[in-house]
N, C-alpha and C positions, 0 to 999 in steps of 0.2 A: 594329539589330544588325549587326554586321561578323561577313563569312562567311571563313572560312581556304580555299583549294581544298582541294577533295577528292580531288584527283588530284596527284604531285608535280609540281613545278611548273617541271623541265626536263623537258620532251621529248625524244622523239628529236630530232626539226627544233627549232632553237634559233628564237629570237624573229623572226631573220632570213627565215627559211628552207631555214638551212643547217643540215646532220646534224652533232651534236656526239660529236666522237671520243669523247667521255667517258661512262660509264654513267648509267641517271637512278639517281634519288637511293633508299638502301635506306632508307625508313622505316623499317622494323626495326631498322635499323643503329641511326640513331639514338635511337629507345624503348631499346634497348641500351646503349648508350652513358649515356644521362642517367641510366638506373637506377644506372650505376657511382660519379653525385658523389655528395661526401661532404664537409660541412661542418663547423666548430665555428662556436658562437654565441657571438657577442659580448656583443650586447645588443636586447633587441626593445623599443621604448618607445613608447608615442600622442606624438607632437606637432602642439598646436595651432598655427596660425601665423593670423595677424590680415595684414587687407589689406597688402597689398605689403611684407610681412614675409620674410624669405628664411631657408633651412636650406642651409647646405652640406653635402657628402656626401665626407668627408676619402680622400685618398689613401690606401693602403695596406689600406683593407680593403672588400670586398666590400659593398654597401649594396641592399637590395628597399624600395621604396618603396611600399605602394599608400594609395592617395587611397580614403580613407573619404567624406569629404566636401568640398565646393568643388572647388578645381580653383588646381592652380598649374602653373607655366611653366619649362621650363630656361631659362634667363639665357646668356648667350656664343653660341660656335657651337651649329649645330642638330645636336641628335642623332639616332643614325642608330635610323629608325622601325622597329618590327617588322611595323607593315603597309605595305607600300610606297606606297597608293595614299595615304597619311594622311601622307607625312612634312611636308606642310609646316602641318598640323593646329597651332592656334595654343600650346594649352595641357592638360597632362592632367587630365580631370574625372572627376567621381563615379566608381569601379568601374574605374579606370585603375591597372596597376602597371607601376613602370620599375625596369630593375637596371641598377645601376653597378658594374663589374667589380674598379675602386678603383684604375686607373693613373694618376688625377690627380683633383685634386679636379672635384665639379660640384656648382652652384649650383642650388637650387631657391627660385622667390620664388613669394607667393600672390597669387591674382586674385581678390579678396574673402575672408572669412574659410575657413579649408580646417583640415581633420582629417584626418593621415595615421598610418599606420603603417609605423614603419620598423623594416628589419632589420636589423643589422648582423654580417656574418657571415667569416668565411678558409674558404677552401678546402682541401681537404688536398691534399699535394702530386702524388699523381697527377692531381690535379684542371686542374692549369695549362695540362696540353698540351689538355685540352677545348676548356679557355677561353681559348685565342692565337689562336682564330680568331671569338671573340666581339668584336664593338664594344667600347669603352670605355661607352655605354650603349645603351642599346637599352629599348624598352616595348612596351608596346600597351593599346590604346585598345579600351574597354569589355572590359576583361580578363571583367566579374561576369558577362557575357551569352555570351563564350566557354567561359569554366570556372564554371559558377556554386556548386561547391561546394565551389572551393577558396576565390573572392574572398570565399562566405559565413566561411570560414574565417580569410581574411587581414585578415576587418574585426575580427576579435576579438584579432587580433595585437597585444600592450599594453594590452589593458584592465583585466589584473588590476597590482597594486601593481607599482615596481621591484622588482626582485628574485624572481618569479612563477619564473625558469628554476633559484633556487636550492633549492625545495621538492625534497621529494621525488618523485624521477622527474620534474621539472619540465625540468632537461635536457635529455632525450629527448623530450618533449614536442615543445618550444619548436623541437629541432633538425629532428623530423620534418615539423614544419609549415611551418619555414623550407626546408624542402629540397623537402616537398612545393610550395612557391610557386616557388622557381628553376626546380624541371622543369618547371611547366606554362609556366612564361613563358621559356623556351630554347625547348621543342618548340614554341611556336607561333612562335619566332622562324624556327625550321625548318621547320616547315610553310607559313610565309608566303612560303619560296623565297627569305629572308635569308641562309641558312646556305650556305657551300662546299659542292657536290655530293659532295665526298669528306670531308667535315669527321669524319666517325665514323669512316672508313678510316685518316685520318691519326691520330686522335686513338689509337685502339686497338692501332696497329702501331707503338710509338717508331722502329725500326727503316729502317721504310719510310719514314717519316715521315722520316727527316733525307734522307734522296732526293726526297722530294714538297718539302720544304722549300727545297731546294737551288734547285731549276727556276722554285720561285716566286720565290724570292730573286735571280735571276739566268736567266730562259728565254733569254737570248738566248746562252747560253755554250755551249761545243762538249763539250753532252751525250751521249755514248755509254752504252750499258749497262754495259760495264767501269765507266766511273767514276762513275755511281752505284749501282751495286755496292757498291762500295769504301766509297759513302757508308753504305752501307744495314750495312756490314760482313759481306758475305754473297760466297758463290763467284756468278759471273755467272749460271749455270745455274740456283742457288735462287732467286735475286732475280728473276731474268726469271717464272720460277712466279709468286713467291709475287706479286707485282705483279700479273700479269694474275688473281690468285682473287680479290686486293684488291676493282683498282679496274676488271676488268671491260675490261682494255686493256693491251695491249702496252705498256712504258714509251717509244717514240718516238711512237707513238701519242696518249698521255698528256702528251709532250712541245708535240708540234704544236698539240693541243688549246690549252693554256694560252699557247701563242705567239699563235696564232690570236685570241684572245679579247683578250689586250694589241697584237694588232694590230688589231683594231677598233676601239679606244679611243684608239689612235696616232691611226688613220686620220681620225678625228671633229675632230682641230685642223688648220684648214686653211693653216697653216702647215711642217707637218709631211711633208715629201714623202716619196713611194712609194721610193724610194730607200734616204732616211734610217730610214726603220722598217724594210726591210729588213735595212738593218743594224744595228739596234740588238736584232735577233732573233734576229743570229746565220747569217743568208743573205747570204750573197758574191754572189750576182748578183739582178739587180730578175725575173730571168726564174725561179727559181728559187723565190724568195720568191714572185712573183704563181704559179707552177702549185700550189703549196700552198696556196696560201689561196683561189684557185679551185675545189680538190679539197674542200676547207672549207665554202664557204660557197654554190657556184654560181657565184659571179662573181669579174670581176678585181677589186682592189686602187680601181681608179680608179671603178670603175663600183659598185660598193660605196660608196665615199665620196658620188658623184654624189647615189645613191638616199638614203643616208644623211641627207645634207644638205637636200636634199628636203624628205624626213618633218620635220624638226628645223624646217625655215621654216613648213610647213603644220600644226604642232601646237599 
């Protein structure tokens, strides 16, 4: 059986060592948040697939998968796992469910005979800014021993004739069940410390959210609070509030953080100089850039990588 932490899974002291400018994560927020999706059904149907027989999962609409029986494999690149320590787990078996979000197609092929149930679902449109910070797919592995009374529930998914959602009340039925399978399989995408720490802040605030959006889309640009502000469409004074009840931190605060974090991932290609990530964060001098991310993490820039590199040879 695969255990989810029972605690959120940033801390104050990030993995480093160093204190993350950013709040840990509101569980609530997000219980909050997934109570808000809202789906229509497409189609829910059993299909069988015989050894190394493949299902694609088409573009454009939303797809839950789970694995009744055997066990098949995403085909192309590897997708991004819901338990971290399992991403490179070869195949999902028995009591496995994976969603495809439906921005491109993905392939499923079988590893011996398998029985699955698929969902195929749209989201309704408050639904997108949820799901812009979900992978393209995402699963998890022995879903039936994590949740075992929804997986008892998603193995009956399709077993009655096509057309089972056209009955009476079958509908609602079919939706609730499908929807009840998305939230359990986002939250434990969440609780696996998959999710963006602010993923429920940004998702509930449109508003704020094109200012969180901005900094990701570009941290290294010459952010002041007037101009996202401006983004947030708000007088500087509410935006500065409403930011800090958000996300738990001043927006330069908020800003550093997220610099801070694309500068450790700079820092990890060792062709990359202290220099050149300085500048690509938006810091005009190397001295400048290094007392920030000192103040970040404990150490310099350089001595950061050192260690960094380190860990990565002896792992």
């Amino acid at each position: 059986m695969i255990l989810l932490p029972q605690a959120p899974p940033i801390p104050p002291a990030d993995r480093d060592g160093a204190r993350d400018a950013r709040p840990p994560r509101d569980e609530g927020a997000v219980e909050r948040l997934l109570e808000t999706l809202r789906w229509s059904v497409g189609a829910i149907e059993r299909v069988a697939l015989g050894d190394a027989e493949s299902l694609t999962l088409e573009a454009g609409t939303a797809t839950l998968v789970y694995v009744i029986e055997g066990a098949v494999r995403r085909t192309g690149e590897d997708a991004t796992h819901a338990i971290p320590q399992l991403r490179n787990r070869p195949a999902l078996t028995q009591g496995a469910v994976l969603f495809a979000v439906g921005r491109r197609p993905v392939a499923l092929r079988a590893r011996g005979d398998a029985q699955l149930a698929v969902a195929r679902l749209r989201a309704a449109e408050d639904a997108e800014r949820v799901l812009s910070a979900v992978p393209d797919v995402l699963w998890v592995d022995d879903f039936s021993a994590l949740e075992p009374g929804v997986a008892a529930m998603a193995a009956h998914l399709g077993a009655k004739a096509t057309g089972e959602c056209e009955a009476d009340g079958g509908r609602i039925v079919c939706r609730l069940m499908a929807t009840t399978l998305v939230i359990a399989t986002l939250r434990a995408w969440a609780a696996a410390g998959c999710a963006p720490a602010d993923w429920a802040a940004r998702a509930q605030d449109p508003f704020l959210a094109r200012a969180v959006d901005a900094i990701h889309a570009d941290p290294g640009a010459a952010w002041s609070v007037d101009r996202l502000a401006a983004r947030a469409a708000m007088s500087r004074s509410a935006f500065a509030a409403r930011f800090r009840a958000t996300f738990g931190s001043a927006p330069a605060e908020y800003l550093t953080g997220v610099r801070m974090d694309l500068a450790k991932s700079l820092l990890r290609d060792p062709d990359a100089s202290v220099s050149a990530v300085a500048r690509r964060l938006g810091y005009e001098s190397d001295e400048g850039f290094s007392r920030a991310f000192r103040r970040h993490t404990g150490e310099t820039p350089s001595s950061w990588r050192a260690r960094s590199a380190g860990h990565a040879t002896t792992a």
